[in-house]
GUPA-652075 format. One record per residue: residue number from 1; x, y, z of N, C-alpha, C, O in turn. Coordinates in steps of 0.001 Angstrom, whole numbers, plus 500000, padded with zeros to 6 digits. Example, Ala and Ser with C-alpha at 12.3 -4.5 7.8 and 13.67 -1.06 7.14 Angstrom:
<recs>
num  n.u  n.v  n.w  ca.u  ca.v  ca.w  c.u  c.v  c.w  o.u  o.v  o.w
1  513190  494310  507800  512300  495500  507800  513200  496700  507800  514236  496681  508465
2  512850  497750  507080  513670  498940  507140  512900  500030  507870  513409  501138  508039
</recs>
This chain:
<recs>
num  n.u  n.v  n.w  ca.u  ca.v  ca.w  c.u  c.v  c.w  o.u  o.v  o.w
1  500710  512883  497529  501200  511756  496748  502216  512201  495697  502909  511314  495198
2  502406  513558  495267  503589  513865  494580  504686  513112  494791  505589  513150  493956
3  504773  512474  495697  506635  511822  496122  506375  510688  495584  507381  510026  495325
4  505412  510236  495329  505358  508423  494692  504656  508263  493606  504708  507127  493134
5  503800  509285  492871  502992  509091  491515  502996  510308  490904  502095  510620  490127
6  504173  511245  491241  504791  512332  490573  503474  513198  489642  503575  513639  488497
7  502259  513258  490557  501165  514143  489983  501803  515435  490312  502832  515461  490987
8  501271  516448  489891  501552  517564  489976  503126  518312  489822  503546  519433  490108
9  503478  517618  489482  505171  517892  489137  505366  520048  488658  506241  520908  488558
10  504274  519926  488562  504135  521496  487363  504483  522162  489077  505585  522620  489379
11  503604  522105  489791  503788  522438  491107  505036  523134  491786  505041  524156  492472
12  506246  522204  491369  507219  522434  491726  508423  523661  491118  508440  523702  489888
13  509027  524264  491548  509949  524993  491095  510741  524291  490123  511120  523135  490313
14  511089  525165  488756  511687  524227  487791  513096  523833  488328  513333  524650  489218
15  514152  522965  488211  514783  522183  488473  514842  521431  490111  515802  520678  490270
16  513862  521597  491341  514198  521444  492573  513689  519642  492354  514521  519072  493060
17  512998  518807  491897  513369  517845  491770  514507  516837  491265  514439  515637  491529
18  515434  517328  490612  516338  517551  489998  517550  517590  490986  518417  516716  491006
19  517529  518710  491821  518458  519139  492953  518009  518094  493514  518723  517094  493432
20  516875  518000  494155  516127  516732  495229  516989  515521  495037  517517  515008  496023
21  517164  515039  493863  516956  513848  493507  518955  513249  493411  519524  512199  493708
22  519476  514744  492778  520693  514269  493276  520948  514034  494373  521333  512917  494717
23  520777  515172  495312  521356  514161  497035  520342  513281  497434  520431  512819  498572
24  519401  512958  496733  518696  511496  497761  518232  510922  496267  517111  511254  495880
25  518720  510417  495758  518052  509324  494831  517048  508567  494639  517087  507694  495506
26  515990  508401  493835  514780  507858  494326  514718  506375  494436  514016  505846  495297
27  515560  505561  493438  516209  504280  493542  514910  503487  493077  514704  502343  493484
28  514264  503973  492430  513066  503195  491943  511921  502973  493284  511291  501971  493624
29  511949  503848  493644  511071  503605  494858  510134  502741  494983  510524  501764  495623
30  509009  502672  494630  508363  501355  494710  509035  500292  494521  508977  499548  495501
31  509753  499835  493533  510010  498560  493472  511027  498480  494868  510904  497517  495625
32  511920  499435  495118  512764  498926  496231  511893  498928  497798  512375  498635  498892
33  510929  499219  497590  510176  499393  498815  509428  497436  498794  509238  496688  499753
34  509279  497287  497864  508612  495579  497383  509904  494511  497648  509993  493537  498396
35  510719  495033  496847  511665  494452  497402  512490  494055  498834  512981  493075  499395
36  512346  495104  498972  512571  495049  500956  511550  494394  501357  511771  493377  502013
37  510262  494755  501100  509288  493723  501817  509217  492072  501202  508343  491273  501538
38  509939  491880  500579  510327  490585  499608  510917  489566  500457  510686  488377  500674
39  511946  490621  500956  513033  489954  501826  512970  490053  502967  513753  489441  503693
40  511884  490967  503510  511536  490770  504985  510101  491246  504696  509876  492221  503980
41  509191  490550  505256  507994  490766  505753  507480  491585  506530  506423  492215  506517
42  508893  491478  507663  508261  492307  508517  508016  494159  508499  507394  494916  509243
43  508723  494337  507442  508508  496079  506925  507569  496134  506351  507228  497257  505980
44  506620  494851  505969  504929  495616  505547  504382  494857  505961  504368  493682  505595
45  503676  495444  507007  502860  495493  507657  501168  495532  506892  500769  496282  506001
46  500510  494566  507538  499004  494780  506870  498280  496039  506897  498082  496677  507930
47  497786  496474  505431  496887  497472  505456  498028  498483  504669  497627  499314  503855
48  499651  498321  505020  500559  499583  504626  500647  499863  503595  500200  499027  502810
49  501079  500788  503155  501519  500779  501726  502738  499823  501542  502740  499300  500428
50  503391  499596  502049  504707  498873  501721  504555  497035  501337  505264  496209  500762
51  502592  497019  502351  502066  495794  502008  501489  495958  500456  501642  495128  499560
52  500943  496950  500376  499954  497330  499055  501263  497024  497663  500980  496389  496647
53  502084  497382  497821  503294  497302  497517  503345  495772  496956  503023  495241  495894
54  503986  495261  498357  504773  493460  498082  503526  493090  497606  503668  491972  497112
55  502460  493431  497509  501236  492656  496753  500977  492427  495411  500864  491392  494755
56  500887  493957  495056  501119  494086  493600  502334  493576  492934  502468  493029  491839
57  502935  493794  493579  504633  493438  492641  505109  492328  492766  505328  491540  491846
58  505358  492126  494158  506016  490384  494817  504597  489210  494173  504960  488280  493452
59  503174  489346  494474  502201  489082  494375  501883  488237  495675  501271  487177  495540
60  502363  488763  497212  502040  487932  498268  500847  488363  498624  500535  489552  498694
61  499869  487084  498950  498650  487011  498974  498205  488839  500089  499053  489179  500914
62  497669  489211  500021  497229  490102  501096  495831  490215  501175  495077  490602  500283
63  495338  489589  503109  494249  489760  503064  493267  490624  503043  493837  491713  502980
64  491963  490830  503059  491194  492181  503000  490692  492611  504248  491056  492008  505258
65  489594  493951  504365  489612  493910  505271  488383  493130  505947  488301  492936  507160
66  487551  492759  505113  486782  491919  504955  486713  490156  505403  485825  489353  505687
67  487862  490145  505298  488913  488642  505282  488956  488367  506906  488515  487374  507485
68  489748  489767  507612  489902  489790  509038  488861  490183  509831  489008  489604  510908
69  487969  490811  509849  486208  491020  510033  485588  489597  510139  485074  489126  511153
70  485719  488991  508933  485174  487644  509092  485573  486773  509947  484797  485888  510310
71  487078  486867  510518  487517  485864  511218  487927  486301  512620  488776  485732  513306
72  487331  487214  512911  487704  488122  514288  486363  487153  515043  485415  486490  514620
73  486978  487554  516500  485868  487243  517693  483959  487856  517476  482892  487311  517757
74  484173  488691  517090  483140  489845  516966  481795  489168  516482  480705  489311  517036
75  482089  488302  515201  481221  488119  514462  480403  488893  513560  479226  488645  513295
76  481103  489857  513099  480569  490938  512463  480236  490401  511027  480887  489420  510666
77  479316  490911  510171  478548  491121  509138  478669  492109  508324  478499  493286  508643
78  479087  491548  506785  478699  493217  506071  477241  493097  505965  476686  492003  505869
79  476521  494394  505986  474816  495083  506156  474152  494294  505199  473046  493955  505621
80  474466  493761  503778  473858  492932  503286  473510  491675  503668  472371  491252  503474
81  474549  490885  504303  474537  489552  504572  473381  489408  505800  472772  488345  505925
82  473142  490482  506640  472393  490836  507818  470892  491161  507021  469769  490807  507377
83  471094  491565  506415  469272  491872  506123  468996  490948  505055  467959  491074  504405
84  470146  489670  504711  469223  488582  504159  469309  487543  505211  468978  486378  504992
85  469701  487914  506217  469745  486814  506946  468469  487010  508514  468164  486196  509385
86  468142  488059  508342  466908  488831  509056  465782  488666  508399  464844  488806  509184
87  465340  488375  507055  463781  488084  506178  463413  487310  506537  462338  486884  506113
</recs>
């Protein structure tokens, strides 16, 4: 995760982010990654980061995984709902 929440920065050789950053610019990365998914949907994809993304920032609804479990063929249960529904 160094490339997107710049932990460990110490890590690195002193100036190579620096060098990095002149030939590829980071351009605000998250936000331009929200942004693209702003304007197209179709670059985030459920579950992605690029969704995790337009969620937080854009604030488009994103469902859980809980959400799609519930509404799948399957009929699946989280383990609680099953052992009150088994007493």
């Amino acid at each position: 995760m160094l490339g997107i929440n710049g932990f460990d920065t110490q890590r690195l050789s002193r100036g190579f982010a620096e060098r990095v950053h002149a030939v590829w610019p980071r351009h605000d990365l998250g936000y331009a990654i929200a942004v693209d998914a702003r304007a197209n949907p179709m670059t985030a994809p459920l579950f992605s980061f690029p969704a995790h993304l337009d969620h937080l920032i854009n604030g488009r609804p994103s469902p859980t995984f809980l959400d799609l479990v519930s509404n799948s063929a399957w009929g699946d249960q989280p383990l609680q709902s099953r052992i009150i529904a088994n007493r």
